[in-house]
Structure formats: C-alpha cells, structure tokens
C-alpha positions in Angstrom: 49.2 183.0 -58.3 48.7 183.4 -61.9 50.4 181.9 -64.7 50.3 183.3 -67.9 50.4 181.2 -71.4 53.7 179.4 -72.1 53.4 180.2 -76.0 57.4 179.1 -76.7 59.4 176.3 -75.4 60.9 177.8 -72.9 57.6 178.7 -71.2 56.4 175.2 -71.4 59.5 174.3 -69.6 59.1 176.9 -66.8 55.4 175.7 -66.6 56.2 172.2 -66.8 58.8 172.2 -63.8 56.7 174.6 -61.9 53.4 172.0 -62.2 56.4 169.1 -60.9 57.3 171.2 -58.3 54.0 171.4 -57.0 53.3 168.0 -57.6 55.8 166.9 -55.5 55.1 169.9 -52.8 51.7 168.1 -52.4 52.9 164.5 -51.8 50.5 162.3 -50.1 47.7 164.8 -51.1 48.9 163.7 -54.9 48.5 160.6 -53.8 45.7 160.7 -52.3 43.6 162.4 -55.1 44.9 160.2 -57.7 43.7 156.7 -54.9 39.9 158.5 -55.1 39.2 157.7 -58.9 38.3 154.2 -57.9 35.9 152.2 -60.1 32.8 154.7 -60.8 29.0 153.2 -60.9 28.7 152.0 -63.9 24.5 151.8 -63.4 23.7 154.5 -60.9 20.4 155.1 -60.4 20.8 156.6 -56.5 17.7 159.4 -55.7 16.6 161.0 -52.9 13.1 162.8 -52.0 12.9 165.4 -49.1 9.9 165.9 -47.4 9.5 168.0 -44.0 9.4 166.6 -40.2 6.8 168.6 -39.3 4.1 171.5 -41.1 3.9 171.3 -45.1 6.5 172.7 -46.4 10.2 173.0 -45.8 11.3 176.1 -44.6 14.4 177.9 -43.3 15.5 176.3 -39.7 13.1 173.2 -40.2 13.5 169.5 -40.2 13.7 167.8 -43.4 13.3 163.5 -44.0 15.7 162.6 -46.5 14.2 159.0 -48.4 17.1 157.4 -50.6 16.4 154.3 -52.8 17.9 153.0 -55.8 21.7 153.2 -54.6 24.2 150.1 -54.1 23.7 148.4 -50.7 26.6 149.4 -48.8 27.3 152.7 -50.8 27.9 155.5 -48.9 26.6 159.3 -49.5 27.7 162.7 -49.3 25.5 165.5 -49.6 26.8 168.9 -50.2 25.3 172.6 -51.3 27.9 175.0 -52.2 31.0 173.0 -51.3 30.1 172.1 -48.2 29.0 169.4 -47.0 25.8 168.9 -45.2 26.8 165.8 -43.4 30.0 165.8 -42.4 30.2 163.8 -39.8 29.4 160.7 -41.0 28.4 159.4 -44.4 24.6 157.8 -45.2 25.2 154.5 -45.3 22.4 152.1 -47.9 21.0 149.6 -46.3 20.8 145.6 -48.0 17.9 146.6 -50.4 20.1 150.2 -51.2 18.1 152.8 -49.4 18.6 154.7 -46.6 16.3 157.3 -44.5 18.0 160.4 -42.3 16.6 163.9 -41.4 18.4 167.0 -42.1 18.4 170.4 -40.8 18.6 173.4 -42.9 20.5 176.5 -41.8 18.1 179.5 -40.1 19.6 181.5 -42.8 18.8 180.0 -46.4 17.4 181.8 -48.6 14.1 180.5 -50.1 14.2 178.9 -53.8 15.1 175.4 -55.1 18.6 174.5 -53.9 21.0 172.3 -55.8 21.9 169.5 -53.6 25.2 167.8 -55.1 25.0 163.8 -54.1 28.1 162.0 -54.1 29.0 158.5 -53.6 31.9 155.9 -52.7 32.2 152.7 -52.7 31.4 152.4 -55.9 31.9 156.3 -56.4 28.7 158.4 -58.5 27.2 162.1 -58.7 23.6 163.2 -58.8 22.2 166.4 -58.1 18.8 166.8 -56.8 16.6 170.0 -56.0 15.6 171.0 -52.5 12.8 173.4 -52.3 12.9 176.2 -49.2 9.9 178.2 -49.0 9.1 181.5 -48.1 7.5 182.4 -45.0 4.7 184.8 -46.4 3.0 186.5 -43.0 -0.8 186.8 -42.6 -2.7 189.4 -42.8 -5.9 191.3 -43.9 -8.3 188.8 -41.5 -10.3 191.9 -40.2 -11.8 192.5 -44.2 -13.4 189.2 -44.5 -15.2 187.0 -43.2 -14.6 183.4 -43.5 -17.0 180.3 -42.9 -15.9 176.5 -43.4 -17.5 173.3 -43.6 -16.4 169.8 -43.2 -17.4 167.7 -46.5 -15.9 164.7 -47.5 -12.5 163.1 -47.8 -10.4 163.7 -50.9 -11.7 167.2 -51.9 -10.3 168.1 -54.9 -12.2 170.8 -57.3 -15.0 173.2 -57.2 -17.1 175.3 -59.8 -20.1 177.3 -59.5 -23.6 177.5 -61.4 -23.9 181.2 -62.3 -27.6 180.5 -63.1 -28.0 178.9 -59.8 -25.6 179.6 -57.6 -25.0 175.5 -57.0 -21.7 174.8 -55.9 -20.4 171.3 -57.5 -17.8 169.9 -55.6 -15.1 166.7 -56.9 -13.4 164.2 -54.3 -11.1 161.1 -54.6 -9.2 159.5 -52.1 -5.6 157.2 -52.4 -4.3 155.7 -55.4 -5.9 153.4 -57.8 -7.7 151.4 -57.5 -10.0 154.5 -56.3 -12.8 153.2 -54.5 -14.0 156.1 -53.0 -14.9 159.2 -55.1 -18.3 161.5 -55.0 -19.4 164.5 -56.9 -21.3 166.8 -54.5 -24.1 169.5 -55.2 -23.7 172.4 -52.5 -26.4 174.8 -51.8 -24.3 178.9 -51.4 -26.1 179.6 -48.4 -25.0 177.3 -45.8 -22.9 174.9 -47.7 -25.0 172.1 -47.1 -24.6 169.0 -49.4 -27.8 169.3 -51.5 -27.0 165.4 -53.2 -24.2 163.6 -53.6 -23.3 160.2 -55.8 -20.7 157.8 -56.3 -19.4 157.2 -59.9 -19.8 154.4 -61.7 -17.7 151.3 -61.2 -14.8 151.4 -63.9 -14.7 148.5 -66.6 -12.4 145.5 -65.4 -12.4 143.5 -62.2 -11.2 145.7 -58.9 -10.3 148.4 -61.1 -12.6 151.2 -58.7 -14.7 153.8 -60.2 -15.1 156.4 -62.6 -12.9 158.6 -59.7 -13.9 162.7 -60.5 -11.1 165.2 -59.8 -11.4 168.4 -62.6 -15.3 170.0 -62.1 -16.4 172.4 -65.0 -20.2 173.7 -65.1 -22.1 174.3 -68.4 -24.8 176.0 -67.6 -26.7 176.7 -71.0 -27.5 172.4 -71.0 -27.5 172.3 -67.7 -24.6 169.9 -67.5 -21.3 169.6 -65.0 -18.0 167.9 -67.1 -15.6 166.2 -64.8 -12.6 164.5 -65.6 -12.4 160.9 -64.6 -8.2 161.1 -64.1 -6.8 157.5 -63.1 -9.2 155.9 -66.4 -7.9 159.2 -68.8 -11.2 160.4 -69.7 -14.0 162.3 -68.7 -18.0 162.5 -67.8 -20.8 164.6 -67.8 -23.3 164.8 -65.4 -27.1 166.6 -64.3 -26.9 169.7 -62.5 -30.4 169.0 -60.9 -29.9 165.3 -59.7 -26.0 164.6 -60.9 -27.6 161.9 -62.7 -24.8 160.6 -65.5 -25.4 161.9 -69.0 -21.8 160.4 -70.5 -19.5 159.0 -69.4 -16.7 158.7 -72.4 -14.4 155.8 -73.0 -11.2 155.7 -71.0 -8.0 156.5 -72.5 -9.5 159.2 -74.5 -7.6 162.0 -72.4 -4.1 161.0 -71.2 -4.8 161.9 -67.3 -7.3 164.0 -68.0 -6.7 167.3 -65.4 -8.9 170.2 -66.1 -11.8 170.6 -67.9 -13.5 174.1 -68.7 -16.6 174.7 -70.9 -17.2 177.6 -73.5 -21.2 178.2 -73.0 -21.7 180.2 -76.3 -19.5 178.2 -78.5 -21.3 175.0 -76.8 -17.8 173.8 -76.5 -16.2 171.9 -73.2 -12.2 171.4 -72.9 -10.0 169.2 -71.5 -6.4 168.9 -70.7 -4.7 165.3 -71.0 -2.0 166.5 -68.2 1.7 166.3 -68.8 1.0 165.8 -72.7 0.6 168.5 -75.1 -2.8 168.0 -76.1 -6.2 169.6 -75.2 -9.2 167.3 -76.1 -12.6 169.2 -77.6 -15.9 168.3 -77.5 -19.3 169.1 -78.4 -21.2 170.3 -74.9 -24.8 169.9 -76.7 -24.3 166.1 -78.0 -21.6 165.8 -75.9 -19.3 164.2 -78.1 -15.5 164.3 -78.8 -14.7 167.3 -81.9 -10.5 167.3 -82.1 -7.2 167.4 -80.4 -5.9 170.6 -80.1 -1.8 170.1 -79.7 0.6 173.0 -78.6 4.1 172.5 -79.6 6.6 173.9 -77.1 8.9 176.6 -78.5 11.6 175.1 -75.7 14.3 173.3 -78.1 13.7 169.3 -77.8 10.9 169.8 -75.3 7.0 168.5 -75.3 4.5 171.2 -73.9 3.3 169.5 -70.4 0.0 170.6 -70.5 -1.6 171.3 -66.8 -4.1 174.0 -66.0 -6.4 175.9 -68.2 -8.5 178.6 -68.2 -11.0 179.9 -70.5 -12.4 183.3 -70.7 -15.7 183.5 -71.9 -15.8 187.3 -73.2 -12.9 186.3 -75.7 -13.5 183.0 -76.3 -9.7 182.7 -75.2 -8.0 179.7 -73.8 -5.0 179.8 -71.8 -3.1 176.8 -70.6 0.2 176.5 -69.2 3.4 174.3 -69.5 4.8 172.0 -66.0 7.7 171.0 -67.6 8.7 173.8 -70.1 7.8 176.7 -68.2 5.4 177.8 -70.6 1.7 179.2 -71.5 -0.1 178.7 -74.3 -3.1 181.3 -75.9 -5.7 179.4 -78.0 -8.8 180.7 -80.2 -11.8 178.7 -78.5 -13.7 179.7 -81.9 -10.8 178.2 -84.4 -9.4 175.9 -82.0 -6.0 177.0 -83.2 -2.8 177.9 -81.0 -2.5 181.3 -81.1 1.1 181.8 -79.2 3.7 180.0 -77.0 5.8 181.6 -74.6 8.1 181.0 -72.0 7.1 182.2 -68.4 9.3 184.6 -66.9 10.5 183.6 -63.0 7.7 180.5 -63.1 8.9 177.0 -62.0 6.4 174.1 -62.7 3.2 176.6 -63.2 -0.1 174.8 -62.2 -2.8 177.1 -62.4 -3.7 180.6 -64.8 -6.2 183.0 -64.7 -7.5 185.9 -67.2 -8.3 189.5 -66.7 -9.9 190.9 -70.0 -9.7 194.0 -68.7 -5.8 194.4 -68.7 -5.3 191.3 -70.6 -3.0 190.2 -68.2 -2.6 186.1 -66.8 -2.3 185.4 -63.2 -0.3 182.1 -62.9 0.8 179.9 -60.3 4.0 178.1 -60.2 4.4 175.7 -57.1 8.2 175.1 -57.8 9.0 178.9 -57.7 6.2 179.6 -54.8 5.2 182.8 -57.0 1.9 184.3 -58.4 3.1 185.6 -62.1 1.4 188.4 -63.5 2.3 188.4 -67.3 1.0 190.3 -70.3 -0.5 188.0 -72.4 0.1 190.6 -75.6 3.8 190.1 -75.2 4.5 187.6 -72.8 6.3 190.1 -70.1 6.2 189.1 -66.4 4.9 192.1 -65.1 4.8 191.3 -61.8 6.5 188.5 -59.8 4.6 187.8 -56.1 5.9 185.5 -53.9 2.8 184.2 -52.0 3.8 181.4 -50.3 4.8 177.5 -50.3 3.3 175.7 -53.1 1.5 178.3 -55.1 -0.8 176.1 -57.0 -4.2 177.7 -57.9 -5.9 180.8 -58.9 -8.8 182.7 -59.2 -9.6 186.1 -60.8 -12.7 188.5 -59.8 -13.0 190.6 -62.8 -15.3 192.8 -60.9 -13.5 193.5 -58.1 -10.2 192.7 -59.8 -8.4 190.4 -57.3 -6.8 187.1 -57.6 -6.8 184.8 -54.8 -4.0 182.4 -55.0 -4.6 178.4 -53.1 -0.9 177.5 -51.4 -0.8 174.2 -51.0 1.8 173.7 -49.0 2.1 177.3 -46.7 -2.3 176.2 -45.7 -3.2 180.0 -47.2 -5.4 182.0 -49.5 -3.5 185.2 -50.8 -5.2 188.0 -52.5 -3.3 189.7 -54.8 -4.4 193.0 -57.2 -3.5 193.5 -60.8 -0.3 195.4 -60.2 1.1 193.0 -57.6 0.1 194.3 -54.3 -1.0 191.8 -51.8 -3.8 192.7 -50.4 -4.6 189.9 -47.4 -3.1 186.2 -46.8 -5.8 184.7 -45.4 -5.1 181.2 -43.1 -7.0 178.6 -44.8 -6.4 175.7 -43.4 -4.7 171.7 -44.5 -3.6 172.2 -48.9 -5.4 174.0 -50.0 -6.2 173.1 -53.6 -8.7 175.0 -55.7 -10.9 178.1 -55.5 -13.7 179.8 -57.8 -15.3 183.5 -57.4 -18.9 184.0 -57.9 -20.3 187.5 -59.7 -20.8 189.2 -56.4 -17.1 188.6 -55.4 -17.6 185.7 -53.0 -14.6 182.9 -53.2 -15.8 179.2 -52.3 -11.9 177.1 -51.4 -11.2 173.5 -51.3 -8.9 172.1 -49.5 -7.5 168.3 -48.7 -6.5 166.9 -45.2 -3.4 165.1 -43.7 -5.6 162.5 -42.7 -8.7 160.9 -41.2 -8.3 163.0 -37.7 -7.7 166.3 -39.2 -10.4 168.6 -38.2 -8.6 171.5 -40.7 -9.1 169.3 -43.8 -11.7 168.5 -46.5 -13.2 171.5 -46.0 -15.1 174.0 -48.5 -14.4 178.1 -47.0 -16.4 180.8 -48.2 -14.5 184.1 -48.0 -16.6 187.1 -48.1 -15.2 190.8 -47.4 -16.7 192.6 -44.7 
C-alpha cells in the first residue's frame, strides 16, 4: 500500500492514526522489535576468513571452513546473503577466547563473484560484512596442441626469468614465514630442466633473523647479472649469472616488501616495486646502486596506489605497474622515470600481474579477486576485453611473437592461453598454485608452481609448455 505525502494537517492526522493503527495491529511484533535494540558492541572487532574443505578454491556446491576470531566469548552469529540466512538453524556460538570454527555449504546454484556476507551478532548485538569469493569453473581444453614436461625442484618455488643470451632459466624459492630459513636461487639448464647450481642466501643481519630469502627474479643480461628481491628484509640483491655468486646485496628496508623486480638492459636500469606502497625504487644495473623513488599517486579520492606487479617493455622503454588496493595501473617513462598516466581498471578486483603487447598497445592483467584476465588499451584505459580464466587469476605472460598470454591461476591449478581479442585458446591443467610464468623468443612458456605440502607430488614444480 502506498501512502502519499501528508502536506496539511489533516494528512498528518490520517497518517498519524493510520501508523497507530498498525502499530497496535502488530502487538507483540512491536514489542518484540523494539526488545532487539539491546546494548550494541561498543568495541567490535568480530572477522571471519573462509577457506575451502577440499581443492583450492571455493566453488559453487563446495564446502567452505568458516574461521572467526575477534568476537565476545559467548556472542552468537548470524550470517546472511540476500536476507537470508545461511544458518538458520542454530546460531555460531564464540568460544572462551571469542572464536569459533564451522563449515558452510554454498548453494549448487551461486553465481561466481565476491559475495557480500552480512555478519550479525547478539548478545552484545554488532554488524560486519565480509566478502566470500565463488569462483568460476573454467573447463580444460586445448591439451592435444602442446606438449607439457614438469620437473620436481625445490620447496617454496616462487618466480622464474629467462637469460635471452643463454637460455638459463633462474628460478626463486622461500618457504614459511619469517624467520625464513630456507630459500635458494636455482640456475636451470632449458633442455632438461636440470638444476645447473643452486645457493642459499646469505644469513640476514640480527640473531635468528633467517636469510636474505629471494622471491621476485629479474635477469640483466647486458652485465650479466640476476636482481632478486629479498621480501621479508624489504630490499633486494644482485647476483652472477654464471656461478650466482653475490654481487650486492643492498641494505634492508630500502624497498618496503620489495615484490617485483624488472630490468631495462639499454637504459642499464633495474626496477623494483616496494608492494602495497606506492613507490617503485630505481637503480643503476652497471654500479648497481640505488638512483630514485618513483611514486604514483592514485587518482581514487583518499586512496594510496598499492603497488604490486610490474612489467617493463623493453622496445618502449615503458613500465606498467598496477594498483591491489585501488584497482589501478600505472604507465611510467623508463627513460624520465616520470608517471605517465593513472587509471582505474575496468572489471579488475585486486589485479596482481600485467603484461605488454607493443604491437596493439594493449595490457593483459590479472586480477585474483575478480578471477579475470583484463585486456585494456593502455592509450585510453578501455577494458577491451574481460576473460574469466579461472580461480585466482594471478600471473601473466605475453609472447609477442606468437601473440598469446598465458595466465597462472592460483587457485583453479591452470595455465590459460588467451589471444589479443579475448578468445581462449587452451586451459591447460598445471598442477598445485600455480604462480609465475615467462615466454622465451621461440614461444616456449617455463611455469612455477608451489605445493600444499611436503607429500605433494603436483607441487614445486617448473612445466615447460611447448605447442605441438
């Protein structure tokens, strides 16, 4: 029924005897309604993570572990999507130290994205909302046009780059949390994948503080140098290609969680990216030594640029970074070390990795939250092309020559090729996360990828894909 605005007195009094009316019509539902605004939270801080039962990713129909900390102990929580709640039965209960742990089962039926799941509390009452990712379900295919070998490495795999002088392969690894005790740089040989050498970083300053621990790879092949980035002590390091014997390795905290590092031959110039800060760190790749701090301000109102992954294209001396908090990408002249442009990403949640065709001029990005490759004009910032390739979309690589992109998803244990204009061309099974990927000249993609554990035989493995 709709009621129209009581403008004169005597509306008000129709409206006022009609909301009574009603009032009274409700009774104990008026009652009880006006009993539920007990005492609210005055310091909530209740969160929950969601992880799945089984596989790596959630998906339609599957099992997910609900974690909740931070509530009262005794509260009790509701969860809902859409009005509904997802357990009504009974309430989660928080235990004496105010967590609780519960699986939930989403519907056959939802639809893949980041769900808003509505958390609400009694006893003392609060709201939250938090996001629960479904992924798509991307099917396989292409596996009769290549040919894929893998080879068990070491744990923690993490990066890979290739020598185009060579053909080396230089491969990072960490494993746990810090203290990181247990990190090598490898040097692969192409044919076989063997492990050529292999070291250990150095010990990190202070007592039981691990090593140098290398995660980003980047290979400078004009000195004959690979840069990694030495993440948990927020700097980097520079090693021999021949014997990965240690050339520098710089200061820590000179790059906030260093992430990615990518080198410039003919400018002699090697970047990093201090992740989740909006600053890429320069330096000299002859010396090496540090030149400037390159910062990108976020055009997102009241935002800081979250810097992640980079890439550099060496025919335009372009760097390209994008934003995991804003949504963003960033162009920047290698040669001025100025920001060129800032714009937002059209259909990308947390974007990890980008990639550069000349050619077209177009970006290929990957956003893990969204589950998407983005294909975006880099002239105007369009999305072009919007590709769902599956759960955790978090690297990519582009072959100029035979113009593909081949996308690492984490989560859905693939490798999707994608061409310029969207089309997918295979989804290729690839195994436990995979993380990062590089194409050589002749159009041969060397993968990464972590495992669950000790005892998984499809983990910590380098694949070369080749098409038939």
């Amino acid at each position: 029924m709709n009621i129209a605005p009581a403008s004169s007195a005597k509306g008000r009094r129709f409206f006022s005897v009609t909301l009574l009316a009603g009032l009274l019509a409700l009774g104990g539902q008026t009652a009880q309604a006006r009993s539920s605004f007990e005492a609210p939270d005055p310091d909530y801080r209740g969160e929950i993570k969601a992880s799945p039962v089984t596989g790596t990713a959630i998906l339609a129909g599957s099992e997910v572990a609900l974690d909740g900390r931070g509530f009262t102990p005794g509260q009790q929580i509701t969860l809902s999507r859409g009005g509904v709640a997802l357990n009504p039965d009974a309430a989660y209960v928080a235990d004496a130290q105010g967590t609780f742990k519960a699986t939930l089962r989403i519907p056959e039926d939802a639809a893949p994205g980041q769900h808003p799941i509505v958390i609400s509390t009694a006893q003392p009452s609060g709201a939250a909302v938090f996001p629960l990712k479904v992924s798509p379900v991307v099917p396989l295919s292409g596996a009769d046009a290549y040919s894929l070998t893998a080879v068990k490495l070491v744990p923690g795999l993490y990066q890979v780059d290739i020598s185009a002088k060579t053909g080396a392969l230089f491969v990072t690894s960490a494993v746990g949390r810090p203290p990181v005790k247990v990190s090598q740089l490898l040097k692969l040989d192409p044919k076989d994948l063997s492990i050529q050498r292999q070291i250990t970083p150095a010990a990190a300053p202070g007592s039981d503080a691990g090593v140098y621990a290398v995660y980003g790879v980047g290979v400078d092949d004009r000195n004959g140098h690979v840069w990694t980035t030495s993440t948990r002590q927020n700097t980097v390091a520079v090693y021999r290609q021949s014997d990965l014997g240690l050339v520098k390795q710089f200061e820590p905290g000179l790059v906030p969680h260093a992430h990615t590092v990518v080198v410039d031959e003919k400018l002699d110039r090697a970047f990093a990216s201090a992740a989740m800060t909006p600053d890429i760190i320069s330096f000299d790749a002859k010396t090496p030594a540090v030149r400037k701090h390159i910062t990108i301000e976020s055009g997102v109102r009241g935002e800081q640029f979250a810097v992640v992954g980079m890439h550099l294209d060496p025919a335009v001396h372009k760097l390209y970074a994008v934003s995991l908090k804003t949504n963003e990408a960033a162009v920047i002249d290698a040669k001025t070390e100025q920001v060129e442009k800032v714009f937002p990403i059209q259909g990308a949640k947390t974007p990890m990795g980008v990639a550069h065709d000349p050619q077209t001029d177009r970006l290929f990005i990957t956003a893990q939250g969204s589950d998407n490759l983005l294909i975006v004009d880099a002239k105007t910032g369009k999305t072009l092309h919007n590709v769902t390739t599956g759960a955790g979309a978090l690297n990519v690589a582009f072959d100029p020559v035979k113009r593909l992109a081949y996308v690492t998803n984490r989560g859905a244990g693939t490798l999707t090729v994608v061409d310029p204009d969207g089309t997918i061309k295979a989804n290729l099974e690839l195994g436990t996360y995979p993380n990062h990927a590089v194409v050589d000249a002749k159009g041969v993609v060397y993968a990464v990828n972590k495992a669950k554990g000790q005892d998984d035989a499809e983990g910590d493995r380098i694949t070369r894909v080749m098409a038939k």
